[in-house]
N, C-alpha and C positions, 0 to 999 in steps of 0.2 A: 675128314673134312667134307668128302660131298656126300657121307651120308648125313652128316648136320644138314646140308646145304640142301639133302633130299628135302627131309624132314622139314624146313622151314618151308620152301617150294607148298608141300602138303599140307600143311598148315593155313597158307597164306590163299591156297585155294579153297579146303575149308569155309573157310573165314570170308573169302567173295562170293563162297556162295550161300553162305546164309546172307548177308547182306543184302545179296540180289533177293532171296527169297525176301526175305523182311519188306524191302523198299515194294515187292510184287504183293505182297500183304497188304501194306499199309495205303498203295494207290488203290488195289480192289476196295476195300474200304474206305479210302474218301471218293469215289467214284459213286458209293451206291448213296443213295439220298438219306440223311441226317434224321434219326429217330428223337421223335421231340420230346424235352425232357417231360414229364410227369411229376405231380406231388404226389406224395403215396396215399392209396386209395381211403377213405374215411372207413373206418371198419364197420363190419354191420353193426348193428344196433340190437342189443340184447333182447331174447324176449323177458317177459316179467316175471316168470318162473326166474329164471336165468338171472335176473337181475335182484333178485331177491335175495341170490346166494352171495353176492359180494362182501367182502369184507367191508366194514367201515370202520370208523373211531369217535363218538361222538365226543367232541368236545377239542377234538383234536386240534391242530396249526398247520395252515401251508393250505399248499390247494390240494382240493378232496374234488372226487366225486363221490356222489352220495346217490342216498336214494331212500324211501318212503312207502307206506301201504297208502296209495290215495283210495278211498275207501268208497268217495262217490265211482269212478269210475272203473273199479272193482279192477286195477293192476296196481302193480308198483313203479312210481314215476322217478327217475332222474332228476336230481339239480345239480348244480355246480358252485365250490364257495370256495373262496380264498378268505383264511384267517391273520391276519399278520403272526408273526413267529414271537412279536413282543406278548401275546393274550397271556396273561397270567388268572385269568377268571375272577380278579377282586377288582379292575378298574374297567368301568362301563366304555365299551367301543359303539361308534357311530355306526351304523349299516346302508349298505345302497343296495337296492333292489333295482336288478337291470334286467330288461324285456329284450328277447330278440327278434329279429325279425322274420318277415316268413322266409319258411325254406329252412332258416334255423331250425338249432338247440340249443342245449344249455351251454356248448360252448363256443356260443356264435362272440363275443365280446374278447374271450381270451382269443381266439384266432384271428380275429380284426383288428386288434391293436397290439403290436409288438412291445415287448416289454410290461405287458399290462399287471402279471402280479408286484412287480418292483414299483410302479405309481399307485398301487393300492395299500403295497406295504411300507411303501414310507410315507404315505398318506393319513396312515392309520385305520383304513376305513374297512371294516368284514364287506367282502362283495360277495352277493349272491347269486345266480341267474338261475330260474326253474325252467323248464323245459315248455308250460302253459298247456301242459296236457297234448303235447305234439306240434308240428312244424310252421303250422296254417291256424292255429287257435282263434287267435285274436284278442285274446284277455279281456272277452262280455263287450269290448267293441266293433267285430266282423260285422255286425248288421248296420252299423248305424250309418247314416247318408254323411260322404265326404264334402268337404268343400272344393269346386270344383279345379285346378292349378290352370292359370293362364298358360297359352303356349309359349314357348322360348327355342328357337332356335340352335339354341348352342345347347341344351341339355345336352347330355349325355344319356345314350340309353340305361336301364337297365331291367334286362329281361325276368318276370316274374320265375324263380328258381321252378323246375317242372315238380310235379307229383300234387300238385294242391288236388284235394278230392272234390269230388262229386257230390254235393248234397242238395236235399231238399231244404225247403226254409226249414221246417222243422229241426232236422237233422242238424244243420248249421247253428240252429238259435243253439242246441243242446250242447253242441261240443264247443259256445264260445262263452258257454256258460263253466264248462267244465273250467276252459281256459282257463280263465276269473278264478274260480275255485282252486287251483291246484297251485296259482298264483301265490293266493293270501294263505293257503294251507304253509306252504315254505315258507312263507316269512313268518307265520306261529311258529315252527319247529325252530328256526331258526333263534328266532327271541325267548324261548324257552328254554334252550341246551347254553347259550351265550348269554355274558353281563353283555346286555346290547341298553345303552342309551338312549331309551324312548324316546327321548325330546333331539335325538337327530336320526332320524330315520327316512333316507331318501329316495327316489323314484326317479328311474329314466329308462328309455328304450328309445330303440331305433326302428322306424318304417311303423312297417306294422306292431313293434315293441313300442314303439314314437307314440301309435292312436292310443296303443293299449296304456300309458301314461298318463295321457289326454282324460282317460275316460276313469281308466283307474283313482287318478288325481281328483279327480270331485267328487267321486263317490267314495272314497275314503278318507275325506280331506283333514278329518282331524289327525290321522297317522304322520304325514309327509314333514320335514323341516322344509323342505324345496322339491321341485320336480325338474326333471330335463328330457321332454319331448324332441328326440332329434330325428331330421330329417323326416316330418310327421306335420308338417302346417303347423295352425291353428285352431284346433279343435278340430270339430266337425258342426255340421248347418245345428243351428238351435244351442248350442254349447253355453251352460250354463256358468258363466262368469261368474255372476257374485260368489260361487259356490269355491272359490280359489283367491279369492281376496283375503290378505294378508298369508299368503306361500308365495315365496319366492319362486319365478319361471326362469327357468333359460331355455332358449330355442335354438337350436343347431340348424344348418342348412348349407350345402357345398351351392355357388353361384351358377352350377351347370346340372343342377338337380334334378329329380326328376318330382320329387317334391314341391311343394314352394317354396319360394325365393327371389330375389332383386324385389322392385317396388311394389308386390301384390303380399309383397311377408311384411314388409316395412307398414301398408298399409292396415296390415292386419294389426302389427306392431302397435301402431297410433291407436286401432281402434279400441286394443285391451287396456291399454295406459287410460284412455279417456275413461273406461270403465272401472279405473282407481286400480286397478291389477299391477303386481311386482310384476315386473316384467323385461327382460333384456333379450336381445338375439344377438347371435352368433352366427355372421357367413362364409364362408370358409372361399376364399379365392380360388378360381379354377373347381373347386369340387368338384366331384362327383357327387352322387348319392354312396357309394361304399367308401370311396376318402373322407366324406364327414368323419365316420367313426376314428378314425384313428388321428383325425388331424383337430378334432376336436374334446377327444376324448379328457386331456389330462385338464381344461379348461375346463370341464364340466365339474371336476373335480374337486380343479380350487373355490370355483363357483361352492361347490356343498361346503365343503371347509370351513367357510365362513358364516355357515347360517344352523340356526339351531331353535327352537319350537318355544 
């Protein structure tokens, strides 16, 4: 009986004094100051050798990355597409051509809006995003003079993403040229490999994917069913209206934007209506300029659904 009684005694000290150590662990530990969580790091980004070597599927279903010889600017460029999993290749699907913004890539749209292949696939609709020949493009609209946003208050900042290069005009004209080009390059490949439905074929971007829709959208205007400029104004100085009569516009804008928005978007609003222009906007309460995307996204959506060339 007391060597039981030993053995329990041993045991029960054991036992306090891991305790003691644990409880001595676990104050050390809340005591030193809280490491902040992280998202995991974006991985590097392939070179073009490298990216050359990836496997693909054309023709395939589901989201892919992809990728292309872009031939003007002698690598192979990235895009991004989500196919719905219904494609059977004999009934023609709608397409939507999405711009990202700067700082972006091709997968600036699926990271901003949660759930985004489930609204494209019960949408029905192939999405695509090309990359615009790198992060700062501008899709042939970088140079052209903005309109200028009245001041507001309550905006919200948001800080231009770092790494935009250094260029000459020259330099600049060249590589927003590429943009443009690498742009409409993807959307041939794309219409090519898929039964894509020419007569709905749509255009939106954000920011600087926003101008690049702007600009895209009347110089390609026979392509477009509808376009969706978000968080991107209206136009830029000189913007050639009639060139967009009879497409459908919608305009996104969060009311704390750094874009425009409240009564200088409204007014702009009036002034394309008076100009005979389709035309609706969309403000998004509270917004930011990056809450647009996802708080307007699946609206822009329904918005194409219904229009067709």
């Amino acid at each position: 009986m007391q060597k039981i009684e030993a053995q329990r005694n041993t045991l029960l000290a054991v036992f306090a004094a891991l305790l003691t150590t644990g409880l001595l662990i676990s104050l050390k530990v809340a005591s030193q100051p809280a490491t902040p969580q992280t998202t995991a790091a974006r991985p590097p980004e392939l070179s073009s050798d490298e990216l050359a070597k990836q496997p693909q599927t054309p023709g395939a279903t589901g989201d892919q990355q992809r990728h292309y010889y872009f031939a003007e600017a002698k690598v192979e460029s990235p895009y991004r597409i989500y196919v719905p999993q219904n494609y059977d290749g004999k009934t023609k699907m709608p397409v939507i051509l999405a711009l990202h913004g700067a700082g972006g890539n091709q997968n600036y749209f699926f990271k901003a809006t949660y759930g985004m292949p489930d609204i494209v696939e019960k949408s029905g609709f192939i999405f695509v995003e090309p990359l615009g020949d790198g992060r700062f493009g501008g899709y042939g609209a970088a140079l052209l003079p903005r309109v200028p946003v009245d001041p507001d208050p309550n905006t919200i900042p948001n800080p231009v993403p770092a790494g935009r290069p250094q260029l000459t005009p020259e330099e600049a004209q060249r590589a927003t040229d590429l943009s443009e080009k690498d742009v409409m390059n993807v959307l041939d490949i794309v219409e090519k490999e898929y039964n894509v439905d020419l007569s709905r074929v749509f255009l939106m971007g954000h920011s600087m994917g926003g101008n690049g829709a702007w600009y895209l959208g009347q110089k390609y205007a026979d392509k477009w069913a509808a376009i969706a400029p978000m968080s991107a104004g209206f136009g830029y100085v000189n913007y050639p209206l009639d060139r967009l009569k009879g497409i459908p516009i919608m305009v996104t804008a969060g009311a704390r934007d750094v874009a425009m928005h409240g009564p200088q978007a409204q007014a702009q609003l009036a002034r394309f209506k008076a100009a005979g222009l389709d035309i609706r906007y969309l403000e998004i309460p509270d917004g930011s300029h990056m809450s647009n995307i996802p708080s307007s996204f699946s609206q822009v959506i329904q918005f194409f659904a219904t229009h067709h060339r």
